[in-house]
C-alpha positions in Angstrom: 130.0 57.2 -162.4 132.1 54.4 -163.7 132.9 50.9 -162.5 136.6 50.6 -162.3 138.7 47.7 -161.0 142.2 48.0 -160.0 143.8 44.7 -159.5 147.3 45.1 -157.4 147.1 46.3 -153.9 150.5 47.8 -153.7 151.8 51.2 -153.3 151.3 51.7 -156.8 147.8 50.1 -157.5 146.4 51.5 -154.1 147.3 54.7 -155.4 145.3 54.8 -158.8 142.8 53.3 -157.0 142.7 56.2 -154.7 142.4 58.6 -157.6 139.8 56.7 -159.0 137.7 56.7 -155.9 138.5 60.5 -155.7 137.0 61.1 -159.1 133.5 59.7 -158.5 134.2 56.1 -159.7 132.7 53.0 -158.1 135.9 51.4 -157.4 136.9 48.3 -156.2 140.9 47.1 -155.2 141.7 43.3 -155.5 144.0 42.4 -152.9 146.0 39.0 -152.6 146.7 39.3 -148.9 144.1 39.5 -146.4 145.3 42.2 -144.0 145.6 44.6 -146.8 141.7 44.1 -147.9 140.8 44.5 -143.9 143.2 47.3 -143.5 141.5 49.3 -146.5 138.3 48.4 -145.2 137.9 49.1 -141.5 140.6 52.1 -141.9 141.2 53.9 -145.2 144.6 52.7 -145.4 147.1 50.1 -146.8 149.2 49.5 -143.7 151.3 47.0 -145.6 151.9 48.8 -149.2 151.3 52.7 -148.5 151.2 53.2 -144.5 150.7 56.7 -143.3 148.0 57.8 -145.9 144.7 58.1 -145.9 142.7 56.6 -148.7 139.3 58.1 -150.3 135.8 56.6 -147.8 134.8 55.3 -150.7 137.7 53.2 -152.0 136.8 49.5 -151.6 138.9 46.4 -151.0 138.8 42.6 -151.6 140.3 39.5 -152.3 137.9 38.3 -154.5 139.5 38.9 -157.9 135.9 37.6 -159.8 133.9 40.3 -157.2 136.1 43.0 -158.2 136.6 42.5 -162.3 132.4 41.8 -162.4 130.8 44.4 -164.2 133.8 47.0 -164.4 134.3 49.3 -167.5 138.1 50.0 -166.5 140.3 47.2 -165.5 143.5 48.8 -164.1 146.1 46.0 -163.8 149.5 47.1 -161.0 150.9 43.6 -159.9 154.7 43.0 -159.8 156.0 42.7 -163.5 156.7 39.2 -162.4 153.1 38.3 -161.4 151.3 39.9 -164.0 150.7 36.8 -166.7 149.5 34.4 -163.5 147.3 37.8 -161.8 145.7 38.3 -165.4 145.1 34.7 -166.1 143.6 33.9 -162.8 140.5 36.4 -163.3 140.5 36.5 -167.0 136.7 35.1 -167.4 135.6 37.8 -164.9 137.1 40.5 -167.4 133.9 42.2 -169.5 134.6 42.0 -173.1 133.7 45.9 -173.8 136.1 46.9 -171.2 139.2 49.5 -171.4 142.6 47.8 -169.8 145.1 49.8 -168.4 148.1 48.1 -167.9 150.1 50.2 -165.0 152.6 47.5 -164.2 156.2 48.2 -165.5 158.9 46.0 -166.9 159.9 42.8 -169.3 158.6 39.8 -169.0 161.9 37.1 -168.0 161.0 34.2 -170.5 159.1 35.9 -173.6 160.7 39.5 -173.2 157.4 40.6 -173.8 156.6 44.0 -172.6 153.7 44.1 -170.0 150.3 44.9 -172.7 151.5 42.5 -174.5 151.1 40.0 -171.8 147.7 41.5 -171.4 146.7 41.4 -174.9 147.5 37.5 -174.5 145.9 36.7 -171.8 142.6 39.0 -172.9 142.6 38.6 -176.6 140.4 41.4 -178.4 140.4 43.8 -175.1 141.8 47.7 -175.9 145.0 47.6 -173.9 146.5 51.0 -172.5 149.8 51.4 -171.3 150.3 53.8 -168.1 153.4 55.0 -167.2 155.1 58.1 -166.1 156.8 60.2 -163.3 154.8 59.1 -160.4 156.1 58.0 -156.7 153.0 56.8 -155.2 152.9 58.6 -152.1 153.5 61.8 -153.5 150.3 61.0 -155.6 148.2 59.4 -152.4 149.2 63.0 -151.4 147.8 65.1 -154.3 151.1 66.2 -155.2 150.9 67.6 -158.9 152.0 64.3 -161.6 151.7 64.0 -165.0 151.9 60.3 -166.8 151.1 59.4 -170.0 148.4 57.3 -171.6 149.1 55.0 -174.6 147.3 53.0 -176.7 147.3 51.6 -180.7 143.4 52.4 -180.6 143.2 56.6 -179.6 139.8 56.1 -177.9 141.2 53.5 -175.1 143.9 56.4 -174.1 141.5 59.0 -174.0 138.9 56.9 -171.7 142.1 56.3 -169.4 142.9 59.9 -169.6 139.5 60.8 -168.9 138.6 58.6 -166.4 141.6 59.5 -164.3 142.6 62.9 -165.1 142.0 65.4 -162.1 142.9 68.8 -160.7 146.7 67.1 -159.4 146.6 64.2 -161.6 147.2 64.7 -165.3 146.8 62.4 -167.9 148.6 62.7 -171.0 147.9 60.5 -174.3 150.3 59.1 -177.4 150.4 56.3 -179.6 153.6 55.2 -178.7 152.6 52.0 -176.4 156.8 50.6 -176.9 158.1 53.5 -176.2 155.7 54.2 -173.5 156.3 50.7 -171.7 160.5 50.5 -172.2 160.4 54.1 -170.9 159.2 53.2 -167.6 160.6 49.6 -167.7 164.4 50.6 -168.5 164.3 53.6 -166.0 164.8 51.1 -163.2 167.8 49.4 -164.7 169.3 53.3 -165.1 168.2 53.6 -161.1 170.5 50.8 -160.2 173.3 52.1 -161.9 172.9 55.7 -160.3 172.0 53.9 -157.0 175.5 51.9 -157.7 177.5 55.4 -158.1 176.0 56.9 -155.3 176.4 53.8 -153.0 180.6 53.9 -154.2 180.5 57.4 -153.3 180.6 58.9 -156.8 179.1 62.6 -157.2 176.9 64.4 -159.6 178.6 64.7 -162.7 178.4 60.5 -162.3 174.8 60.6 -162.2 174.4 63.3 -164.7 176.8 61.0 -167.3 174.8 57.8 -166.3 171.5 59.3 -166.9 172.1 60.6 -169.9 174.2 57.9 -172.0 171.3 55.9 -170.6 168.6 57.3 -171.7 171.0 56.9 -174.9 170.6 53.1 -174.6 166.8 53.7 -174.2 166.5 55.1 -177.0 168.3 53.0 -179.3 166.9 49.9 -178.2 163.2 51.7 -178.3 163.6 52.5 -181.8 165.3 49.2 -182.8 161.7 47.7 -181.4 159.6 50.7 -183.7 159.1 53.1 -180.8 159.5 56.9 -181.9 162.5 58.5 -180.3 160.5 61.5 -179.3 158.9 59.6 -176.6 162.5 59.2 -174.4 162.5 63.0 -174.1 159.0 62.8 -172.6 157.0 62.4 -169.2 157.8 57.9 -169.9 161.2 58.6 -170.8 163.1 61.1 -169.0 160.9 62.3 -166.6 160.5 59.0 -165.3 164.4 58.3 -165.6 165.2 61.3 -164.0 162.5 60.9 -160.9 163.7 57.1 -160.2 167.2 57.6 -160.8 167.4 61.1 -158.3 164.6 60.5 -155.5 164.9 59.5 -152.3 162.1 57.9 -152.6 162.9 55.1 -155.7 163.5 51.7 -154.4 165.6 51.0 -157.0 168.0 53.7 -156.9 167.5 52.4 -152.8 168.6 49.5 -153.8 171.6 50.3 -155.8 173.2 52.1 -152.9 173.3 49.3 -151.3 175.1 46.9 -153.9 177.7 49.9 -154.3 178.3 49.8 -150.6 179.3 46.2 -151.5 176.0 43.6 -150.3 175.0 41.1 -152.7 171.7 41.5 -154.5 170.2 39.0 -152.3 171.5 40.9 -148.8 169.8 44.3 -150.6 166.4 42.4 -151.0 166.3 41.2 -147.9 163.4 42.2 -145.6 161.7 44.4 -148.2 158.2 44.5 -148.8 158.3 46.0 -152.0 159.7 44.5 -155.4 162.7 46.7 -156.7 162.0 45.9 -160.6 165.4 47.3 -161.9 166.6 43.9 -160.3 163.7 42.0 -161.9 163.7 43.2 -165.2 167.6 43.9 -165.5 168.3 40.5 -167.1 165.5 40.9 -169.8 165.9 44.1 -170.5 170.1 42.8 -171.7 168.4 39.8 -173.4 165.9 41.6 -175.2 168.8 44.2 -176.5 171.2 41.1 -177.4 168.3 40.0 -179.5 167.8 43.0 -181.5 171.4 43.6 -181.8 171.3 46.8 -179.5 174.5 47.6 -177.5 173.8 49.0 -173.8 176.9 48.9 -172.0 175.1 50.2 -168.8 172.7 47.7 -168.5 175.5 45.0 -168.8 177.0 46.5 -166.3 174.6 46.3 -164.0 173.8 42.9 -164.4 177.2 41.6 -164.0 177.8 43.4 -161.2 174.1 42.2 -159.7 174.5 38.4 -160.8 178.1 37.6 -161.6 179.3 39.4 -158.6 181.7 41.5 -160.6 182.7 44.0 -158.4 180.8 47.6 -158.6 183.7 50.1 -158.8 185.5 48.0 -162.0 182.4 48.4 -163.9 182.5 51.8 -163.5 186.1 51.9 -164.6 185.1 49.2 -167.4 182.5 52.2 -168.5 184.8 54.8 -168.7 187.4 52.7 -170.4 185.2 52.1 -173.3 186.9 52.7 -177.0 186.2 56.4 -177.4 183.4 57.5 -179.7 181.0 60.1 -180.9 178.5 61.3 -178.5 175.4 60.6 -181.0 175.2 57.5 -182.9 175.3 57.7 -186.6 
């Protein structure tokens, strides 16, 4: 049995914590707000993140972040993108040294355009960082539904300890060395769910979505291996599986949420009353800033941000798309 520590009690977090708990693990969920811990507690399940599901007997909750981190071989970190630097800073003395971090969080950080185990690595300096990402609605997993998400770390034996440690008969762990790829894979996929959300919310059909899922898995790619990531990894489980899954279910919040700016709110009437972060809006402006920096062109995500901060309206960015200077398919 294995200490583990998930820190990030939302649908996500509560989720691998669940499999953790599942698997044997003495496993403890760090919770910022106090009805979720009692909730988890008296119940088996997260009212507030994850209602409806039933969580392992043996899945613990608390908001003591020093309680949970103490003595745990597996740190799995699942706050918002936003939240993640202050989340790991605030326990970072209560982190053991010899411990494996997973870092399941997904997106790029606004004012270093840093990519989440990177933020990690800073904050826990000499730690083996793994990045988690992958195809994976969280209640389809709280479900046992059949997933598959990828592993990835510089250092092979942290990947395999996360792939070991949660690996089961419905939840499969893959592994790779690709960490950037890994980490703009399942960061970028949200931006592309806007966009699809967008077409879908102007009443647009499926060859839209087909053509905006694949030119941008495109712009994933290039910008990927502008930043040393190995193309391969876009036409995997972190690339397009992910893309695909966020940009086509019913479930994605931020394909949700991009029906809604097509049907003409603003961003902040979309966000209004939800729970749960949409990070395509969160990580939309960094993802443009960090291509402008390495000189990577990514028409889609500029359209989406225009269109969710400059109030350009949806339908002429999707006209401004298909007016672009024609071209080959594949770059040269």
């Amino acid at each position: 049995m294995t200490r583990a520590a998930v820190i990030g009690a939302g649908a996500w977090g509560t989720a691998l914590a669940n499999v953790l708990a599942a698997n044997g693990h003495d496993t403890l969920l760090w919770a910022r707000e106090a009805d979720v811990v009692e909730s988890i507690n008296a119940s088996h399940v997260n009212e507030r993140f994850l209602a409806g599901f039933s969580l392992d007997a043996t899945l613990r909750a608390t908001a003591d972040m020093a309680h949970a981190l103490g003595g745990a071989s597996l740190v799995v970190y699942a706050p918002p993108s936003h939240a993640l630097r202050s989340v790991v800073r605030a326990g970072a003395d209560a982190v053991p040294g010899s411990a494996t971090i997973v870092v399941a969080s997904k997106g790029i950080e606004k004012d270093s355009l840093s990519l989440m185990t990177d933020v990690v690595a800073g904050e826990l300096p000499g730690r083996s960082v793994v990045a988690f990402s992958g195809p994976s609605f969280a209640a389809e997993v709280a479900v046992r539904q059949p997933t598959a998400v990828v592993a990835a770390a510089t250092r092979p034996a942290a990947a395999a300890v996360a792939q070991e440690l949660l690996s089961n008969a419905f939840f499969r762990v893959y592994t790779s060395d690709d960490v950037v790829g890994v980490e703009l894979g399942g960061s970028l996929k949200n931006v592309m769910a806007v966009a699809t959300g967008i077409a879908e919310g102007l009443g647009l059909g499926f060859n839209s979505r087909a053509a905006l899922i694949t030119r941008g898995l495109a712009e994933m790619s290039r910008l990927g291996v502008a930043l040393g990531a190995k193309e391969r990894t876009f036409a995997g489980l972190a690339g397009l599986g992910d893309l695909v899954l966020t940009c086509t279910g019913s479930l994605s919040r931020n394909r949700s949420l991009g029906v809604e700016i097509g049907k003409g709110k603003t961003l902040e009437e979309a966000l209004a009353g939800r729970e749960t972060v949409a990070e395509g809006a969160v990580s939309a402006a960094s993802a443009l800033a960090l291509a402008q920096r390495e000189g990577v062109e990514m028409p889609i995500i500029e359209a989406v941000c225009r269109t969710l901060f400059d109030g350009y309206p949806a339908r002429r960015s999707i006209e401004d798309l298909m007016g672009r200077e024609l071209r080959p398919e594949q770059d040269r």
